[in-house]
C-alpha positions in Angstrom: -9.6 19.5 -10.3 -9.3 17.2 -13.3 -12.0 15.9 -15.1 -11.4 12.5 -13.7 -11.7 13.5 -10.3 -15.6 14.3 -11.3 -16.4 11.2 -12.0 -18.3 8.9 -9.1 -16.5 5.9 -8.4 -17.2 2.7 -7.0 -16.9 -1.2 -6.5 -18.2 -4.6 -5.0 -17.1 -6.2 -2.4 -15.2 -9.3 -3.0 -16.5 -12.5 -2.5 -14.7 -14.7 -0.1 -12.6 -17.4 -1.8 -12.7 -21.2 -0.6 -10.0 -20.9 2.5 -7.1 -20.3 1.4 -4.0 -21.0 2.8 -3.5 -19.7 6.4 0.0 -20.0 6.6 1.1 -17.5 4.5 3.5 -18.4 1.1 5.9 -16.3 -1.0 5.5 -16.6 -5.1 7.7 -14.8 -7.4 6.0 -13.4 -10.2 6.3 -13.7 -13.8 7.9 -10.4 -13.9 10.2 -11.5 -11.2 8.7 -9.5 -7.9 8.4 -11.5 -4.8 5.0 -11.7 -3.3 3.4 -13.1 -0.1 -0.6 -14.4 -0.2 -2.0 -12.8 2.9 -4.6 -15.3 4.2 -8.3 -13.9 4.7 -9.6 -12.9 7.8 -11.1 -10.2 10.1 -9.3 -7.5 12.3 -10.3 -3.9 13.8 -9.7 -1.3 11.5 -8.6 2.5 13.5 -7.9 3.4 16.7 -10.0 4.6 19.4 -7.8 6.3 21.1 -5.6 7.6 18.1 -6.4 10.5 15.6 -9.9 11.5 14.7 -9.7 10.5 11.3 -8.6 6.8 12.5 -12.0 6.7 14.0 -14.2 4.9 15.0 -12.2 1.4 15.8 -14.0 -0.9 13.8 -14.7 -4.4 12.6 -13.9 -5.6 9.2 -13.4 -8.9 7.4 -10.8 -8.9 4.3 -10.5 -11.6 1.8 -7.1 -12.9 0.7 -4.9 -11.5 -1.9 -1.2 -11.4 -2.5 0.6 -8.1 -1.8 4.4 -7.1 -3.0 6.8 -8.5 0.0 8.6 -5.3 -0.4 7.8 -2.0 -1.9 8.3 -1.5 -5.4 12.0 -0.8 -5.9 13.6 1.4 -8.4 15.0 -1.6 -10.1 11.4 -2.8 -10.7 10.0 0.2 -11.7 12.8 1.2 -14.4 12.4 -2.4 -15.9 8.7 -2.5 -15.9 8.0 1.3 -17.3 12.0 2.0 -18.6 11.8 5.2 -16.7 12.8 5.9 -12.8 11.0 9.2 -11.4 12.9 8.5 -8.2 15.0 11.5 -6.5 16.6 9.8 -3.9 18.7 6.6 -4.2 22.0 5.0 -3.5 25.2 3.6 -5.4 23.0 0.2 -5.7 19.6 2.4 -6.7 18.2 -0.8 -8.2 17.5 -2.2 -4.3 15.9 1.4 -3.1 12.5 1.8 -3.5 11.1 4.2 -6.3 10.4 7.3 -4.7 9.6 10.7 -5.9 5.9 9.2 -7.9 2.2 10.6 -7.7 -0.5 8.5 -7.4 -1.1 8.2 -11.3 2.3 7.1 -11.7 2.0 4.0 -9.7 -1.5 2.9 -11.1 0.3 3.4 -14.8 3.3 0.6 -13.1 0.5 -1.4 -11.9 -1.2 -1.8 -15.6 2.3 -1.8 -17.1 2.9 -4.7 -14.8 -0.1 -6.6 -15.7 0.2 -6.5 -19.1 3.7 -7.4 -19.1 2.7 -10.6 -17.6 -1.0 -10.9 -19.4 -2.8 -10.5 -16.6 -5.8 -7.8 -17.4 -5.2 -4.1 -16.3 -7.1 -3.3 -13.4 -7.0 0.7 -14.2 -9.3 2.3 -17.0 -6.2 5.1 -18.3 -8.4 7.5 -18.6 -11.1 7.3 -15.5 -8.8 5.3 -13.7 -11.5 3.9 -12.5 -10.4 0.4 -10.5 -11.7 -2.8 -11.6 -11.2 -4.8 -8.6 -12.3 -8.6 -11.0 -9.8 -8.4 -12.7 -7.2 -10.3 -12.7 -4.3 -8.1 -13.0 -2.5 -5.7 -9.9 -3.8 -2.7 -8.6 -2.8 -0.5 -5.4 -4.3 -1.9 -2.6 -7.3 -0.6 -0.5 -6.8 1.5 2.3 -8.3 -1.9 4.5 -5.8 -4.3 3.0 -3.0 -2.1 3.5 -3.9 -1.7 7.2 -4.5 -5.5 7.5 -1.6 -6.5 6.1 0.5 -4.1 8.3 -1.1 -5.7 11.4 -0.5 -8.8 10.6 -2.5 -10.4 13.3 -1.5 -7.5 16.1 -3.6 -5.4 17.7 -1.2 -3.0 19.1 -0.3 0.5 17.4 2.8 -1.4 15.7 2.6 -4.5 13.7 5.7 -5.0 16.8 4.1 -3.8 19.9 2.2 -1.1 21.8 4.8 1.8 21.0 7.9 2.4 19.5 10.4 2.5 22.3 13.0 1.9 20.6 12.0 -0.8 19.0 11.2 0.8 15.3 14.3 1.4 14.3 14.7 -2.8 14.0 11.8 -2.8 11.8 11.6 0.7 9.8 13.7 3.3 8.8 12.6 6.4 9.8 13.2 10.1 10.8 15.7 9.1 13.5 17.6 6.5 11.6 17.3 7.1 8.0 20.2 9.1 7.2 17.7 11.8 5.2 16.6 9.4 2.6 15.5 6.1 2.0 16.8 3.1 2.3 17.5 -0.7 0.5 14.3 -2.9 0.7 14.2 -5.3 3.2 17.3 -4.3 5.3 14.7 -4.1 8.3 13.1 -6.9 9.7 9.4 -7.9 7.9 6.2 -8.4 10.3 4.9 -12.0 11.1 3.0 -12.2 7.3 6.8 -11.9 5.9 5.9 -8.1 4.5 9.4 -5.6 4.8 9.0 -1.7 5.5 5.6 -1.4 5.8 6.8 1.0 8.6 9.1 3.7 7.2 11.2 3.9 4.5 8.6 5.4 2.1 4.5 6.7 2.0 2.7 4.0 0.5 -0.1 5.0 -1.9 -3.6 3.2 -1.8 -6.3 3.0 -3.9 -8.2 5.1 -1.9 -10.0 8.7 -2.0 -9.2 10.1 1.5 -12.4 11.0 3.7 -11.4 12.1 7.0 -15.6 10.4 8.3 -14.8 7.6 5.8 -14.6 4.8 9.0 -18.1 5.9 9.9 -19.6 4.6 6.7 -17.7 1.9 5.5 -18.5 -1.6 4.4 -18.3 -4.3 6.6 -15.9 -6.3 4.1 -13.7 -5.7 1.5 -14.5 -1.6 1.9 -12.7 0.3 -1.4 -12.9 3.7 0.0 -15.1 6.9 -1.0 -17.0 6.9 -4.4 -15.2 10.1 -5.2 -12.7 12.5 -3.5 -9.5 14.9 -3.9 -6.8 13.4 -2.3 -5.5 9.8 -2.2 -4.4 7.8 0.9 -0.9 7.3 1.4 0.1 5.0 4.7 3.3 4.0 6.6 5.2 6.9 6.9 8.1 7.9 5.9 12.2 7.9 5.8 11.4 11.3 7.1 9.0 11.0 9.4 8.7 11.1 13.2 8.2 7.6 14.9 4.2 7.9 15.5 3.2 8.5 11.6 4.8 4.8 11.2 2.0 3.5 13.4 -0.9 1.4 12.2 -3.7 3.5 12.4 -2.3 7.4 11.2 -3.9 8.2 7.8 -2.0 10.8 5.4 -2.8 12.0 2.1 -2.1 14.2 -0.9 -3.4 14.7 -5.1 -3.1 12.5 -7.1 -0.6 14.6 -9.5 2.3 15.9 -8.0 0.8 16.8 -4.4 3.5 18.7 -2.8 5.6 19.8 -5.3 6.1 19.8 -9.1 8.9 17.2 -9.0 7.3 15.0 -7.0 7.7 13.8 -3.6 10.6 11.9 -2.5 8.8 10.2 0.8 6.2 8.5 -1.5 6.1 5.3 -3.1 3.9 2.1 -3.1 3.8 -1.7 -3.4 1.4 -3.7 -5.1 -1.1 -6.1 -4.6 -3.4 -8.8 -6.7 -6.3 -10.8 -6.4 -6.4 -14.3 -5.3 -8.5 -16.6 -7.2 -9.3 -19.9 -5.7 -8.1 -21.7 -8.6 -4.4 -20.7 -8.0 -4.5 -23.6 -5.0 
C-alpha cells in the first residue's frame, strides 16, 4: 500500500449556500467544458432491497454544486494534461470519453484543470488529500454522484423501476455498446440535463470504498471513509450487464492501475466544483 494510503483523511461538511437556483442551468467553463449547477436538496441514498453494500436506504441532504454535463472526453483530457491514457476510442476520439485512467490520473486532470483556469487545486499531489473549500474541481463524493444520477427519481434508474428495455435509450451498455465506449452524449441525459451517467464508462469518486460505510455516514454532505484501499467507481460500464448501471450498485478498485498494468478501459470520470453563493 503506498504511503499515501496511510494517511487518515477527512473533511467538513459543506455549508448550505443561500438557495440556489432550482431549475437547473448549463455554464461553459473557462476551459471550455459544459457544466450543469445541480440545485441542493435531500434524497435517499442506497437501496433496501439492492446489494448489501447499498445498505441501509438512507436520508441525506446535499448542497449544490456544478458537475461535468458529460464525462470527461478524450478531447478534454489531451488538451487539459497534453496526454490521452485512453485505450479505446473511435475515428472522432476527441468526443469519446477518456478511458483507460486510475484514480490518481483523474485527480491530477482535476488540478490541471483548475489551474488552467485559476481556480485553486483542490488535491494536495502528494497526500492527495481533498480540500473540499476550495474553489477549484475535484471528483465528486460518492453522495453527489448518486444524487445527481437520480435526479429527483426514486426508482433503481434515474428512468424508471427497471431496465426493460428502456436503458439502451439512455446508456450504452453490455448489450448495446459494440465492446467499447461510446461518443458523449449520444444517449439521452436524465431530467438535471446530466448524459451517461448510466453506461458508457465507471465513474471514479472521491471516495475510499467501505462496504458498512452507509451505516456511519453523515447526514449531509458525507465525503466518504477517513482512509481506505480502494476508491469508488459508479455507473457501470460499456461492458457491463444492465443491473451495474443502476443507481444504488457500488464498485471499486486501487487507486493505481487496479486491474491491470495498462489501465482499465471501462473507467473514466467527470468532474465537479463547488458553488459559491456569490456566482448568482
Amino acid at each position: 500500500m503506498s504511503l499515501w494510503l496511510l494517511i487518515v483523511f477527512s473533511c467538513q461538511p459543506v455549508a448550505e449556500e443561500d438557495n440556489p437556483p432550482q431549475s437547473p442551468p448549463a455554464i461553459t467553463t473557462k476551459s471550455g467544458v459544459e457544466m450543469i449547477l445541480i440545485p441542493a436538496g435531500s434524497f435517499i441514498m442506497g437501496d433496501a432491497n439492492g446489494p448489501a453494500d447499498a445498505q441501509p436506504a438512507h436520508p441525506l441532504s446535499i448542497s449544490s454544486f456544478y458537475m461535468d454535463k458529460y464525462e470527461v472526453t478524450q478531447g478534454d483530457y489531451t488538451k487539459i494534461t497534453g496526454t490521452n491514457p485512453s485505450k479505446l476510442a473511435g475515428k472522432d476520439w476527441q468526443t469519446y470519453p477518456v478511458n483507460g485512467v486510475d484514480w490518481l490520473q483523474a485527480a491530477r486532470y482535476c488540478n490541471d484543470r483548475s489551474r488552467l483556469e485559476g481556480l485553486t487545486p483542490c488535491y494536495d499531489e502528494k497526500t492527495f488529500h481533498c480540500n473540499f473549500e476550495a474553489d477549484g474541481y475535484r471528483l465528486p463524493t460518492e453522495a453527489e454522484w448518486e444524487y445527481a444520477y437520480r435526479a429527483g427519481s426514486t426508482d433503481s434508474y434515474y428512468f424508471g423501476s427497471n431496465a426493460n428495455g428502456q436503458l439502451a435509450r439512455y446508456a450504452w451498455f453490455k448489450e448495446n455498446s459494440q465492446r467499447q465506449p461510446q461518443p458523449v452524449g449520444g444517449k439521452k441525459s436524465n431530467t438535471w440535463g446530466l448524459h451517461d451517467m448510466a453506461g458508457n464508462v465507471a465513474e471514479w469518486c472521491n471516495d475510499f470504498y467501505d462496504t458498512d460505510y452507509y451505516q456511519n455516514s453523515l447526514a449531509r454532505d458525507p465525503c466518504g471513509p477517513p482512509a481506505g484501499d480502494k476508491k469508488v467507481l459508479r455507473g457501470g460500464s460499456w461492458s457491463d450487464a444492465a443491473d451495474a448501471c443502476s443507481a444504488a450498485v457500488r464498485l471499486s478498485d486501487l487507486s493505481g492501475f487496479g486491474d491491470t498494468c495498462l489501465g482499465n478501459p471501462a473507467y473514466g470520470f467527470r468532474c465537479v466544483r463547488k458553488y459559491f453563493a456569490s456566482e448568482k
